[in-house]
Each structure stands twice: as structure tokens, then as C-alpha cells.
C-alpha positions in Angstrom: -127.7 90.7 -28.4 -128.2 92.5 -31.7 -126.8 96.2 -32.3 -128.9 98.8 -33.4 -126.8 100.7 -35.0 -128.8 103.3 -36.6 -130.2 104.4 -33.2 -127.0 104.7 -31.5 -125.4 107.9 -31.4 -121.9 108.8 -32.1 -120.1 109.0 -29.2 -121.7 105.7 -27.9 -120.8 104.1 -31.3 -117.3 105.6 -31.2 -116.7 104.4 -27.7 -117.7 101.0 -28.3 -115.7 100.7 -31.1 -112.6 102.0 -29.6 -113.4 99.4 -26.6 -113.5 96.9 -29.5 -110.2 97.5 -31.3 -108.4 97.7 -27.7 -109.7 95.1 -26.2 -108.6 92.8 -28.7 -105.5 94.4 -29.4 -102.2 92.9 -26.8 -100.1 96.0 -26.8 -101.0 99.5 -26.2 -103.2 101.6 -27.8 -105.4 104.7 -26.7 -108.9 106.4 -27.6 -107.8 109.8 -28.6 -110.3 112.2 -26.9 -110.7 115.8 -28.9 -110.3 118.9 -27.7 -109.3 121.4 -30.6 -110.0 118.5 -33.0 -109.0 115.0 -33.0 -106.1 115.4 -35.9 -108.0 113.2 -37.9 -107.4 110.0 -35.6 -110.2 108.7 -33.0 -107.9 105.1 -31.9 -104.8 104.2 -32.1 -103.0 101.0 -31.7 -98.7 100.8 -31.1 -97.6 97.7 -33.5 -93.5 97.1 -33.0 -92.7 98.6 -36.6 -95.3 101.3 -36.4 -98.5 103.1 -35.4 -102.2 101.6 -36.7 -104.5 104.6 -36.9 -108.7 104.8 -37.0 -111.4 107.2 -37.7 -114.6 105.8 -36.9 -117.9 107.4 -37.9 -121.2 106.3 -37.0 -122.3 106.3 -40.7 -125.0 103.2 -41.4 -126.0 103.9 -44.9 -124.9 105.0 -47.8 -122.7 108.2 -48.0 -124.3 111.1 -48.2 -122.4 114.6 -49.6 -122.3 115.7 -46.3 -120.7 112.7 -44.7 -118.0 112.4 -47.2 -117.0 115.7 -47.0 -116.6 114.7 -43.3 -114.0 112.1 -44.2 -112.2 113.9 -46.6 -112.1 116.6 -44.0 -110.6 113.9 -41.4 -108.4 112.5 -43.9 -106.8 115.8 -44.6 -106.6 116.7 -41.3 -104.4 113.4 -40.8 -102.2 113.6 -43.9 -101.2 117.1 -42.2 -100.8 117.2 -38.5 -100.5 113.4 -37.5 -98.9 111.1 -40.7 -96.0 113.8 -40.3 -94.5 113.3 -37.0 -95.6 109.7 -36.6 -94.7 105.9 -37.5 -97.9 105.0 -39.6 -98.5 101.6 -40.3 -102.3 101.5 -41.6 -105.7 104.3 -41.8 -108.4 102.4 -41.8 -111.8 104.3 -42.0 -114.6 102.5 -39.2 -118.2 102.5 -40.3 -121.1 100.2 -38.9 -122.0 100.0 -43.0 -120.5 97.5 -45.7 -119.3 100.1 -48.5 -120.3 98.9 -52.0 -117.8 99.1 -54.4 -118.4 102.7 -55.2 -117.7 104.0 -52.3 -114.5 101.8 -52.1 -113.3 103.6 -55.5 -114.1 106.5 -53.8 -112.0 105.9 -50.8 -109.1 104.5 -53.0 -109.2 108.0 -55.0 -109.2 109.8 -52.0 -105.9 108.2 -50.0 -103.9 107.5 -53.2 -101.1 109.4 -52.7 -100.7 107.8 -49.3 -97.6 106.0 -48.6 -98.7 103.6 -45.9 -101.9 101.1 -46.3 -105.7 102.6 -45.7 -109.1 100.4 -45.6 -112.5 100.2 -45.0 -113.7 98.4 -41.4 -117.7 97.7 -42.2 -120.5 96.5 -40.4 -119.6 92.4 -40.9 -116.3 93.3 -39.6 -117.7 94.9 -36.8 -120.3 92.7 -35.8 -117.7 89.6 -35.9 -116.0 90.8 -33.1 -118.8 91.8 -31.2 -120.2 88.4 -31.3 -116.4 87.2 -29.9 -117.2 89.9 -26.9 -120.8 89.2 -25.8 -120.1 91.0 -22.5 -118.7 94.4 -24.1 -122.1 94.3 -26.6 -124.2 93.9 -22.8 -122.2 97.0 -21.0 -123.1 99.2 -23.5 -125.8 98.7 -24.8 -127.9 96.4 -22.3 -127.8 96.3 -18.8 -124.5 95.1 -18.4 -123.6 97.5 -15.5 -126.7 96.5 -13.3 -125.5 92.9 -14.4 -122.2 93.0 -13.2 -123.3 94.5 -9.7 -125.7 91.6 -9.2 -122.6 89.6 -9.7 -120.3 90.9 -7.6 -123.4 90.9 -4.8 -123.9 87.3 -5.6 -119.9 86.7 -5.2 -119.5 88.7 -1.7 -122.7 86.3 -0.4 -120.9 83.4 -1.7 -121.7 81.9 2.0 -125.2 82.3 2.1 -127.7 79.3 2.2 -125.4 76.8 2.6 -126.8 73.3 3.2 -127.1 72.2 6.9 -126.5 68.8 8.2 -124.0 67.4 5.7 -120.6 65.3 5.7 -117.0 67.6 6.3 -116.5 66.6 2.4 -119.9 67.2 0.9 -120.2 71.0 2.6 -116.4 71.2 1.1 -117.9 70.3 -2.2 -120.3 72.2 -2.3 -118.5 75.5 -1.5 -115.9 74.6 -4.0 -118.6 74.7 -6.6 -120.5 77.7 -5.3 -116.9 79.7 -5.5 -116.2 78.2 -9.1 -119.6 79.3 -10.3 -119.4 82.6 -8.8 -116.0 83.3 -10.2 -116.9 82.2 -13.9 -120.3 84.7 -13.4 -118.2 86.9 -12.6 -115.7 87.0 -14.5 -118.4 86.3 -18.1 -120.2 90.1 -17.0 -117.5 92.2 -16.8 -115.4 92.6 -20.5 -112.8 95.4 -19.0 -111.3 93.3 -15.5 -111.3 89.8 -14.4 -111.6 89.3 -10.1 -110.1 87.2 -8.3 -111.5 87.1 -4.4 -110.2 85.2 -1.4 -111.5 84.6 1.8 -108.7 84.2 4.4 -108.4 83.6 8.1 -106.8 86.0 10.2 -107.0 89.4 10.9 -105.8 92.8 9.2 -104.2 94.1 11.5 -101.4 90.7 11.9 -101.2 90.9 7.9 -97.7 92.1 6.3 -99.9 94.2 3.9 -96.9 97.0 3.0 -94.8 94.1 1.5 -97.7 92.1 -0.3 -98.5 95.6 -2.1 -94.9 96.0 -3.1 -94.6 92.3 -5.5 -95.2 92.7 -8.2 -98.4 92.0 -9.4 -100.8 92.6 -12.8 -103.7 93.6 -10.3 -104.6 97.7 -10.8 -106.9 97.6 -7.6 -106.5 95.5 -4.6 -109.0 95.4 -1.6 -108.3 94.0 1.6 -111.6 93.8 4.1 -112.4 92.3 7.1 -115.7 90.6 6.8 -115.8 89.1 10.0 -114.0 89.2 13.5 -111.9 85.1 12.1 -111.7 86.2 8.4 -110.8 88.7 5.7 -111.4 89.1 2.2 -108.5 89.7 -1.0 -110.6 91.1 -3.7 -108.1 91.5 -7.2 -109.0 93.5 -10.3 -107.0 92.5 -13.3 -107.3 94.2 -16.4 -108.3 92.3 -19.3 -106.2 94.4 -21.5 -103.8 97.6 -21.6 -106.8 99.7 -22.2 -109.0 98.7 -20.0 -107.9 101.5 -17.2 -108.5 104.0 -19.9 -112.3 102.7 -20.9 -113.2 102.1 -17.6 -110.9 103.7 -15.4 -111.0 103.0 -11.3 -110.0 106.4 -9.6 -110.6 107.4 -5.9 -110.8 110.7 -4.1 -109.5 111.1 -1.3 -109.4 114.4 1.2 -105.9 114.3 3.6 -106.4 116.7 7.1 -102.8 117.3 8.2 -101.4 120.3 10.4 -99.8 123.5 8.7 -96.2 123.2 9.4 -96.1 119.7 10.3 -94.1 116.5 9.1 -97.0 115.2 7.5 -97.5 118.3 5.8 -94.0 117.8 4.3 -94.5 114.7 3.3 -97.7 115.2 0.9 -95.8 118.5 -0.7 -92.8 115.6 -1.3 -95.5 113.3 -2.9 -96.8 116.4 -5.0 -93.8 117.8 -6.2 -91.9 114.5 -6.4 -94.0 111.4 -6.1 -92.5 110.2 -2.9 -94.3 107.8 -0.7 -96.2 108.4 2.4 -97.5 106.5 5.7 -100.3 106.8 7.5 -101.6 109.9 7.0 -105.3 110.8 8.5 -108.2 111.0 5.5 -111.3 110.3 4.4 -112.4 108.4 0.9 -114.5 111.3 -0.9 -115.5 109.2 -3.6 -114.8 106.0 -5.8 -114.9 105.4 -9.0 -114.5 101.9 -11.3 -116.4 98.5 -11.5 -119.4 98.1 -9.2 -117.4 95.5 -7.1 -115.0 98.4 -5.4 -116.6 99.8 -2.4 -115.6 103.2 -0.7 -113.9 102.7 2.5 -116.6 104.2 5.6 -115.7 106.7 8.0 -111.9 107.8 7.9 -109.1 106.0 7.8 -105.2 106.6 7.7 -103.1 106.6 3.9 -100.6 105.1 2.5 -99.0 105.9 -1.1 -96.1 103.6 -2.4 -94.4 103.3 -5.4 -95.4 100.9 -8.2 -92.5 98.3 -8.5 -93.4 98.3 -12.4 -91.7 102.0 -12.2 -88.3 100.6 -12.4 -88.7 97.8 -14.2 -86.7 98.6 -17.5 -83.9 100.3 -15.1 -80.4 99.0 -15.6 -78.2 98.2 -12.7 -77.1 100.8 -10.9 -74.4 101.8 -8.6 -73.5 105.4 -6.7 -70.4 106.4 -6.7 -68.3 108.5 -4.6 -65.2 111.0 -5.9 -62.8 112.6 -3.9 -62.4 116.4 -4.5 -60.1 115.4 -7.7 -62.9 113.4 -8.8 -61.4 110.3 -8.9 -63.4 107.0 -7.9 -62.6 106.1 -4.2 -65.6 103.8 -3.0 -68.3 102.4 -5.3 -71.6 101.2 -3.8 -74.3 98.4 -5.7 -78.0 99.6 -5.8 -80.6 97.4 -4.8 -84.5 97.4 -4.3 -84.7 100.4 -6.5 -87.5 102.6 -6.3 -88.5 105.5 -8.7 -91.9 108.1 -8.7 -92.2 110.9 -10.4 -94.3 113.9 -8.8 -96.9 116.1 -10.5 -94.4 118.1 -12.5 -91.0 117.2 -13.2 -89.8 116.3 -10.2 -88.2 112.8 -9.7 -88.2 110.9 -6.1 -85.6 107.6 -5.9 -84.5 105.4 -3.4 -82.5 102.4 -2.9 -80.3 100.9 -0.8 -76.9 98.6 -0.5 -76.9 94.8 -1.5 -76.7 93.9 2.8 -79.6 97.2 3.5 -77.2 98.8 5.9 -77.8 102.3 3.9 -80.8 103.8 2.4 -80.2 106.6 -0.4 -83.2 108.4 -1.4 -82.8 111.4 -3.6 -85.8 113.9 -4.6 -84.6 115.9 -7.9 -85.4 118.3 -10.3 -87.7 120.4 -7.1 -90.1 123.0 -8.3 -87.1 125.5 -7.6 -84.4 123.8 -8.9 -83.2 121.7 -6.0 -81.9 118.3 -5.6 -81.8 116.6 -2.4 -80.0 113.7 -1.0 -80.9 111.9 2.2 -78.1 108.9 3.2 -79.8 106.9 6.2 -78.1 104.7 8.0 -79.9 101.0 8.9 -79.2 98.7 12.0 -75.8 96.4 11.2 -76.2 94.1 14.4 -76.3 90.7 13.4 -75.1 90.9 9.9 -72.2 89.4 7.9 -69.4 91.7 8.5 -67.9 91.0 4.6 -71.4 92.1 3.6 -71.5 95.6 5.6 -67.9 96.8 4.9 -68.4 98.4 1.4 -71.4 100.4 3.1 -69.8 101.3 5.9 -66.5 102.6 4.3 -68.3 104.6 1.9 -69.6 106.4 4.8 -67.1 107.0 6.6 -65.4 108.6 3.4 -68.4 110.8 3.2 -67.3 113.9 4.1 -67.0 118.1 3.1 -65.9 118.4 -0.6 -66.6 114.6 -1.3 -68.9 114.0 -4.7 -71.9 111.5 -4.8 -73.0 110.6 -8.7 -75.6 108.1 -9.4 -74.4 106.0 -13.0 -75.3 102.3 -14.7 -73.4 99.8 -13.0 -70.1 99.5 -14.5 -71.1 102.0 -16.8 -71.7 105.7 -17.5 -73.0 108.3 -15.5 -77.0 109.2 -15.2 -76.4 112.5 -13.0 -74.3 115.2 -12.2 -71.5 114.7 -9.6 -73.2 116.7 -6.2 -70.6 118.1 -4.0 -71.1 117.2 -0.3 -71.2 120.1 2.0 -71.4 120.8 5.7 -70.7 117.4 6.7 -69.8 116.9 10.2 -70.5 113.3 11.6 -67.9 112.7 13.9 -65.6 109.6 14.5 -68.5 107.6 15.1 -68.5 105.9 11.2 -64.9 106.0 11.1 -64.8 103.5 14.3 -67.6 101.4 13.1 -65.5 100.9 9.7 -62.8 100.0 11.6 -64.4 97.3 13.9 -66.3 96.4 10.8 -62.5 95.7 9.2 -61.5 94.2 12.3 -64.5 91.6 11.8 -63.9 90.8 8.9 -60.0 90.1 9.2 -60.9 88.0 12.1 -63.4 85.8 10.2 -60.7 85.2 7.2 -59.0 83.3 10.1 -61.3 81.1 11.6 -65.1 78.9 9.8 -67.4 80.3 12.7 -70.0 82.4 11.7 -69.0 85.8 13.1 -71.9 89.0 12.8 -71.7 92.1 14.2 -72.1 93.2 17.7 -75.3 95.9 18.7 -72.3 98.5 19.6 -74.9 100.2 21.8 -75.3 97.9 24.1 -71.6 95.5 23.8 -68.7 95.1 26.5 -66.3 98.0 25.8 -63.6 95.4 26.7 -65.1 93.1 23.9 -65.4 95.6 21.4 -61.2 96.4 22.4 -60.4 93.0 22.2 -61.8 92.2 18.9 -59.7 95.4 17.6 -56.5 94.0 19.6 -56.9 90.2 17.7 -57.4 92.1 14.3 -54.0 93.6 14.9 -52.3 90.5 15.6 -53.8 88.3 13.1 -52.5 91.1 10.3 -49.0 90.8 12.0 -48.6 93.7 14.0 -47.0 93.9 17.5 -48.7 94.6 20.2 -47.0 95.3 24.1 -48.7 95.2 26.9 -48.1 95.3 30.5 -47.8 91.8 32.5 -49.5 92.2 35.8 -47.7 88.9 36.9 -45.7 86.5 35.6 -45.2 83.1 37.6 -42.3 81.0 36.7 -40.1 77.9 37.9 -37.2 78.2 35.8 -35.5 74.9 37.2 -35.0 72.1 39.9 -32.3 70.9 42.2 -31.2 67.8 40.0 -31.4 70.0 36.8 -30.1 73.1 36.7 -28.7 75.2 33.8 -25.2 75.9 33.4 -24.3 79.4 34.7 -22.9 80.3 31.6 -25.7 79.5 29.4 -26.3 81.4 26.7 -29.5 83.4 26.2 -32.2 81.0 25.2 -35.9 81.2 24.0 -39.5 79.2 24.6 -41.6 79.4 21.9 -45.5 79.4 23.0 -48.2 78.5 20.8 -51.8 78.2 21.8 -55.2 78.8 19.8 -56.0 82.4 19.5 -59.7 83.1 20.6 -61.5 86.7 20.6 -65.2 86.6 22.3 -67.7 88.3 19.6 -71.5 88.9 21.0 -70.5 86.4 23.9 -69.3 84.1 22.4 -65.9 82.6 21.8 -64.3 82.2 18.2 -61.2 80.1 17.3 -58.7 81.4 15.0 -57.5 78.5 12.8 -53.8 80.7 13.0 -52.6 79.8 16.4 -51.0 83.1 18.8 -47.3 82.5 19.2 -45.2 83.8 22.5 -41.8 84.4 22.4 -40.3 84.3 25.6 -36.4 85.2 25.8 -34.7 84.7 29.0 -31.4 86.4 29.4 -28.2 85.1 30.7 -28.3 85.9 34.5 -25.2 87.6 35.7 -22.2 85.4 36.6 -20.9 86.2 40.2 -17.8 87.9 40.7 -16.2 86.2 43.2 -15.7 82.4 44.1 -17.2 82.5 46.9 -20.5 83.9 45.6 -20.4 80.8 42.7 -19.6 78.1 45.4 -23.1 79.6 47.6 -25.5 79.8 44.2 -24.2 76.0 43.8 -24.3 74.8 47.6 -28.2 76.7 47.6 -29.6 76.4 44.0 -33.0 77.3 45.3 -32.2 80.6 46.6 -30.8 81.0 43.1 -34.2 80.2 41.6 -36.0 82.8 43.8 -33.5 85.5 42.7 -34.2 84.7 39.3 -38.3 84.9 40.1 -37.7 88.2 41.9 -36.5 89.8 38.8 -39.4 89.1 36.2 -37.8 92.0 34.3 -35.5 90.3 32.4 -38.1 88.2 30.7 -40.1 90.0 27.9 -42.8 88.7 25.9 -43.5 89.6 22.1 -46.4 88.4 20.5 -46.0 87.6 16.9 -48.3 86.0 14.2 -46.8 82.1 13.5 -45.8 83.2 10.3 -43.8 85.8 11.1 -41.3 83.7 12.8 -41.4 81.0 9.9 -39.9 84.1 8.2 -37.9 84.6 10.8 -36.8 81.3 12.9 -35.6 81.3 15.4 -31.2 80.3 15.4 -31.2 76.8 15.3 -28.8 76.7 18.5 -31.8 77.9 20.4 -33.6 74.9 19.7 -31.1 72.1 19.7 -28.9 73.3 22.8 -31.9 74.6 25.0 -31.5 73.3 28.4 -34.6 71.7 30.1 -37.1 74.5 29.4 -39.0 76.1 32.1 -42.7 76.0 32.8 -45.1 79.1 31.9 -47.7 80.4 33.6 -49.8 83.3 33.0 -51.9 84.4 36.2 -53.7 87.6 34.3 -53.3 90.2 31.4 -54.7 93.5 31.3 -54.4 96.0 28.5 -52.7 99.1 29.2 -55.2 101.0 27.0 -59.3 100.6 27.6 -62.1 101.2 24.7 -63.7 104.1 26.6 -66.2 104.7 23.5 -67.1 103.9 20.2 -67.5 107.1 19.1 -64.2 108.5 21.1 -61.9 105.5 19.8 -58.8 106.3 18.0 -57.9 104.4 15.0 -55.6 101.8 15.4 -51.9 102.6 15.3 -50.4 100.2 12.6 -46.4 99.4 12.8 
């Protein structure tokens, strides 16, 4: 299609040619609209080592007096209040007219005291790259818009008329086609967006939609629709370029009906002042605006807003960090899944959360009076890696009155302010967690079963206690606890010991095993026993002696009535390689006796997680 130039008008001619320059153009660029004057620039395109600037006028003859005193007029207005305060590359004058070489001399005379490059774009020029963009030359001046909605018609009756009584492969075939000819129609009419459309079985309301809208994607509008009780369609928009939002851009009104006072009224003054997110707030589409293939939602419907994932994408790492009330480090905590939207002035909403999501951090800042906000949310922990939960967990339980969050790079400096935490008051409850968080993951050190954390809601109090109690033993503390009954037979009739024996010891060692979420784990460190067993009391008298030998059994029964005298100390294996036993105690024993433990109880119960004391350490 052929360009009339000279019937155009100037705005159409000016929008085209912007469409033209930014179309073709990979980075980004913008059509400056006036208001007070355009500062002698209509387009402008960002190069990496500067700025390419445009005037375009729809001149298509020769220039009269009039129309250069137009340009001279733009170019001073340039040379003033743009070439100052900006990185210019080129000027190029744009006119749908080849200049001769008068009016070249002229243009040279004009810009020679200009330290960048200027030119002259003609009508050849122009025309070139019309003739590359067939489809732009249609949408503005043809029927391309009327076009392009008989396309996307065409594309969403892709189904229609399909041949009847064929082979499984031939009706295959010959939707395949159909699809690849509608795509290519498609995608040959419109010059700002290319579509891609899929037609999918299922149903919405079984599709994980939240997370398929947070990848990352180049798309700028995606439409999911169900077409038919078995299927749904994907309809993508892509831009073609940068600037294709600003020359056709898609926008959508919406009106939101909440209650005065109510949480969902919060929520949209968050998203106004701040940019957060929302969910499912009651609406109805007003209007939409874009490429004929978007459609306006009927009736009303319920909104969601989330954050672009490109809004973070040139964030470093980042990492919070807590101080005590010296400000000195005490905990540091890795971001991840960072989020960041900024609100309708300059207020700034961020979230994230730690690398095993047991906490959420979401902070709204720079509020319309001033404020910053913080929220620390804590995320269910049953099930996960114990290792990977106790840096969260820890730097919640250190949270408290006069403590100092600061967000800062990873390893690096700070981005914020340190905020002092105030008015805390959250009980023992994180401080137990961290501790049976500390005792899972001592206990896991020990032994190549998986070990996760118990739902502390609903787990045995005398689990929870026992996983505490192993913790304590594999880190080589003592523990003492009352024997409810011991059961012994410390000898036999044709082996007795000597009655003056000296004190000897049995050494036990068995596997240590703690039951986590009802199931038994194996420490590869085994428990060791140390039972001593004192000299018993030499008789006084003779007579006495000659009884204990003529009636050795009653002697053993004595001995099993006093289970006193026998203690047992549990130790870590290790600590008695430090300290061994004497080595009389293991070449002199006597035949040893036989153990036998009928039931242990501890003296001390877990009556809550949130009323447990922290473990006493020794």
C-alpha cells in the first residue's frame, strides 16, 4: 500500500513515523507527547553511549519561509532546553520529502555549531522501511484494525467446519494446519504484538493460575477463558518491541466495591499508597482497552493484583540483618523470592522470605505520612529439614524489644536504616521451637536417617521431651533420672565373688534411638551405662561370714533388696574414651552380672511447648 503523504495530517504522519523508528529500534525509546512544547524533540531512541533524537514534520515539498522558520524554531528550542541536560548522540530532522541540496546547505548552516551529528531522514528513507512493515502502513492508514479483528475472530473459531468422517491422523492434520495458518494470519495483521493461543483441557478452577502469572514471562497481557465445560483457552500478547505498549497501549478499567472499614478496604489503600498485592477482591471490568483480540470479562468477577517478577530483576542479593541494642550483628538471614512494587507516590511495598520459607518479611516504606512498616510472618515448619529452618527460627527468637532489623546487599552494605523493634512480646513459644529445632538438628549430625520436624500442635509431649533429652546426651551432658526398678542377678552358687572385692564397674553399650513423628531413628554414637556396684559390707562377726557362705542365695537377695547402692550415669562413649575406666576394673572383674531394665520414666514431663523451660546445660 502506497502512502499519501500529502493528504495525511500531522499528527497521523508524526505517529506513524514514531511507530516506525520504534518499532525497528531493539532498546528503548519513547514518542514525546507535548504539553507546553515538545523541547524541540518528537522521538527518542536510548543507544548505550547516548540518546538519538527526532523532529519530524509532515513537510512534502519544498520548504516554504514559513516551514523553516518552524525548524529553526525547533532546533533552537533543542540546542536550549534538551542538548543541555542530555547524552546526545544524533538530530536528525524527519520529512516525507527528499531535500535537494539547497536545503541540505541550509540545514548544515543551521546546526553548525552543534557538537553531536544532525541529518536529514527523507521520503526514500521513509518509504524503505515502510515497505519492511507492511502491517504498520495497513493500521494506519488502511483497514488494518477491522483486519486484525477478523483475524483474531477467525483464530477463536479455529474449530469450526471441520471435516467429518476422516482417519484419527488426517482430522490431526488438518487441525494442525488450520492452527498454523491461523497463527501466521494472525500474527502478519497486527505490527505492535504477536499471539500466541492454546487450547487446553481442564478446567479453571483446578489450574495453578497464581503461580503461572508469577514466571516470568515477555507476555504484557495474558487471558485465561473457559470456552467449554472440557477445555480452556491461553491467549498471550507479546510485544513486538519496547514500544509497542506506548503506541498501542492495552489498559483496563476496573471498578472495586469493598466495605468502609474493612480488610479489603485496607488492602486497596496498601496497593495505592504502596503497590502491594491483593486477592480476590469483588469488581466489575468497566472497560478495556488494546488489540481487538482482548475481550472484557462479563458480569463481575473477583481481583487479583501481583507484582511483576521483572520488578526485581536487577536486585542484588539480599540479606536482613538483625543488631542487638549495641548494634552489633547477632543473626543474619538470606533473602529469597524477592518481590518489590512501588505505589502511586513514593511509597515502596517488599517482601521476601528465608531460603527454607519458614518466614515471610514484607515491609511497606516511605507511607504517605512518613511511616515504615514491617510485618514478620511466620510459615508452617512441619516436615522440613531441621538444618534448613534453624537460622530462621533463631532469628526469631532473638527478635525482641530494642533489637534492630536493617535490610543490606548480601555480604555487603546497608540499603536501609536500622528500625528499632518495639513492643515485642511473643512469649517462650519461638524460644522452645529454636530449641527443639537445635535439638533436631544435633540429633541428625549423629545418625544418615532423614529427620524433619514434628507438627508441634499435634505431637506426643513425651516425644517432643525425649527428642530434647537425646540432644542432651549426644552433646555430652548428664542426665539423672529416677529408676522405677532395677532387676538384677548379681551371682550363682558355683561363682560367687570374693567378699572382699573391690568396687567394680559394667560398662553398657547399646544403640541410642529417639522416636521423631513416629518413627524410630538410630544414632550412629551408641548410649553408654555405667553401672558401679559397691563393695557390700563385710560382716562383723564369724559367725555372720560362715552363714553368708553356708546360704549364698540369701546373700544374693540381700544384695537385690538394696538396689541403692547401684547408680547408673549415662555418658556419651566418648567421654569415657577420655576418661577410661582403671584398667583393674576391666582385667580383675569377677564374672559380671546380668542387667535388666524393666522401665524408665523421666522425673520431669514436657507439659507444653510454649511453657517448656530451656534446657539446663552442665
Amino acid at each position: 500500500m502506497r502512502i499519501n503523504w500529502e493528504l495525511e495530517s500531522g499528527e497521523k504522519i508524526e505517529e506513524f513515523v514514531a511507530a516506525l523508528l520504534l518499532l525497528r529500534h531493539p532498546g528503548p525509546g519513547n514518542r514525546i507527547t507535548p504539553s507546553r512544547g515538545d523541547r524541540g524533540v518528537d522521538v527518542r531512541l536510548v543507544h548505550p553511549d547516548g540518546i538519538g533524537f527526532f523532529q519530524v514534520k509532515r513537510f512534502s515539498g519544498p520548504l516554504t519561509s514559513a516551514q523553516k522558520m518552524q525548524i529553526r524554531k525547533s532546533w533552537a528550542t533543542f540546542c536550549s532546553e534538551t542538548a543541555p541536560h542530555a547524552p546526545v548522540k544524533s538530530w536528525t530532522l524527519v520529512c516525507p520529502w527528499n531535500p535537494s541540496n539547497e536545503a541540505l546547505e541550509w540545514l548544515e548552516s543551521l546546526t553548525a555549531d552543534a557538537q553531536f551529528p544532525t541529518d536529514w531522514m527523507g521520503r526514500a528513507t521513509l518509504e524503505t522501511m515502510a515497505a519492511e512493515n507492511p502491517a504498520l502502513v495497513e493500521f494506519y492508514f488502511g483497514d488494518g484494525g477491522e483486519r486484525l479483528h477478523r483475524a483474531i475472530t477467525s483464530a477463536f473459531r479455529g474449530g469450526d467446519h471441520l471435516p467429518d468422517a476422516v482417519a484419527a491422523e488426517d482430522l490431526l492434520d488438518a487441525i494442525t494446519s488450520r492452527m498454523i495458518a491461523l497463527s501466521t494470519a494472525l500474527n502478519d495483521v497486527d505490527p505492535f504484538y504477536r499471539y500466541e493461543i492454546d487450547l487446553r483441557a481442564g478446567h479453571l478452577r483446578d489450574q495453578p493460575l497464581e503461580a503461572a502469572m508469577q514466571a516470568q514471562t515477555d507476555a504484557a497481557f495474558i487471558e485465561y477463558r473457559q470456552v467449554t465445560e472440557d477445555y480452556f483457552r491461553v491467549m498471550r500478547i507479546i510485544p513486538r518491541s519496547p514500544a509497542a505498549l506506548q503506541l498501542r497501549p492495552i489498559g483496563t478499567t476496573i471498578r472495586l466495591t469493598v466495605e468502609k472499614g474493612s480488610p479489603e478496604q485496607e488492602a486497596i489503600e496498601a496497593f495505592r499508597d504502596f503497590g502491594a498485592p491483593f486477592a480476590e477482591i469483588p469488581g466489575t471490568v468497566a472497560s478495556v482497552n488494546g488489540p481487538p483480540g482482548i475481550h472484557p470479562a462479563p458480569g463481575d468477577g473477583r481481583f487479583t493484583v501481583m507484582a511483576l517478577p521483572s520488578n526485581t530483576a536487577d536486585l542484588p542479593d539480599l540479606e536482613l540483618r538483625l543488631l542487638d541494642t549495641n548494634g552489633r550483628t547477632i543473626h543474619t538471614l538470606d533473602l529469597v523470592d524477592v518481590e518489590l512494587a512501588r505505589g502511586l507516590n513514593a511509597g515502596v511495598w517488599f517482601s521476601g522470605q528465608d531460603r527454607s520459607g519458614a518466614l515471610t518479611f514484607t515491609m511497606l516504606m516511605n507511607g504517605p505520612d512518613g511511616q515504615t512498616e514491617i510485618r514478620v510472618e511466620p510459615q508452617p515448619i512441619a516436615g522440613k529439614s531441621p538444618a534448613g529452618v534453624l537460622p530462621a527460627v533463631q532469628f526469631k527468637a532473638a527478635m525482641t524489644t530494642g533489637t534492630q532489623l536493617l535490610l543490606a546487599v548480601r555480604g555487603g552494605p546497608a540499603l536501609t536504616g536500622a528500625w528499632t523493634l518495639e513492643d515485642i512480646d511473643q512469649g517462650p513459644g519461638p524460644r522452645n521451637v529454636a530449641h527443639l529445632v537445635e535439638a533436631l538438628t544435633d540429633i541428625q549430625r549423629h545418625t544418615i536417617a532423614r529427620i524433619t520436624i514434628p507438627d508441634v500442635d499435634t505431637a506426643d509431649l513425651d516425644e517432643l521431651s525425649a527428642i530434647l533429652r537425646a540432644a542432651r546426651l549426644l552433646r555430652g551432658e548428664q542426665i539423672t533420672v529416677p529408676w522405677t526398678e532395677v532387676t538384677m542377678t548379681l551371682g550363682t552358687p558355683e561363682n560367687l565373688p570374693p567378699a572382699d572385692a573391690p568396687e567394680a564397674a559394667l560398662l553398657l553399650v547399646q544403640p541410642m534411638t529417639v522416636t521423631i513423628n513416629g518413627g524410630s531413628r538410630r544414632a550412629q554414637r551408641p548410649t553408654t551405662g555405667v553401672l558401679r556396684q559397691c563393695q557390700t559390707r563385710r560382716p562383723r562377726h564369724r559367725a555372720e561370714r560362715a552363714t553368708r557362705r553356708r546360704n549364698p542365695t540369701r546373700a544374693c537377695h540381700r544384695q537385690h533388696r538394696r538396689p541403692r547402692r547401684h547408680h547408673l550415669n549415662l555418658k556419651r562413649a566418648a567421654a569415657l574414651r577420655r576418661d577410661p575406666l582403671p584398667a583393674a576394673a576391666h582385667t580383675n572383674l569377677p564374672r559380671l552380672p546380668s542387667l535388666k531394665i524393666v522401665s524408665v520414666k523421666s522425673a520431669a514431663s514436657w507439659a507444653s511447648l510454649q511453657r517448656m523451660e530451656a534446657p539446663h546445660r552442665h
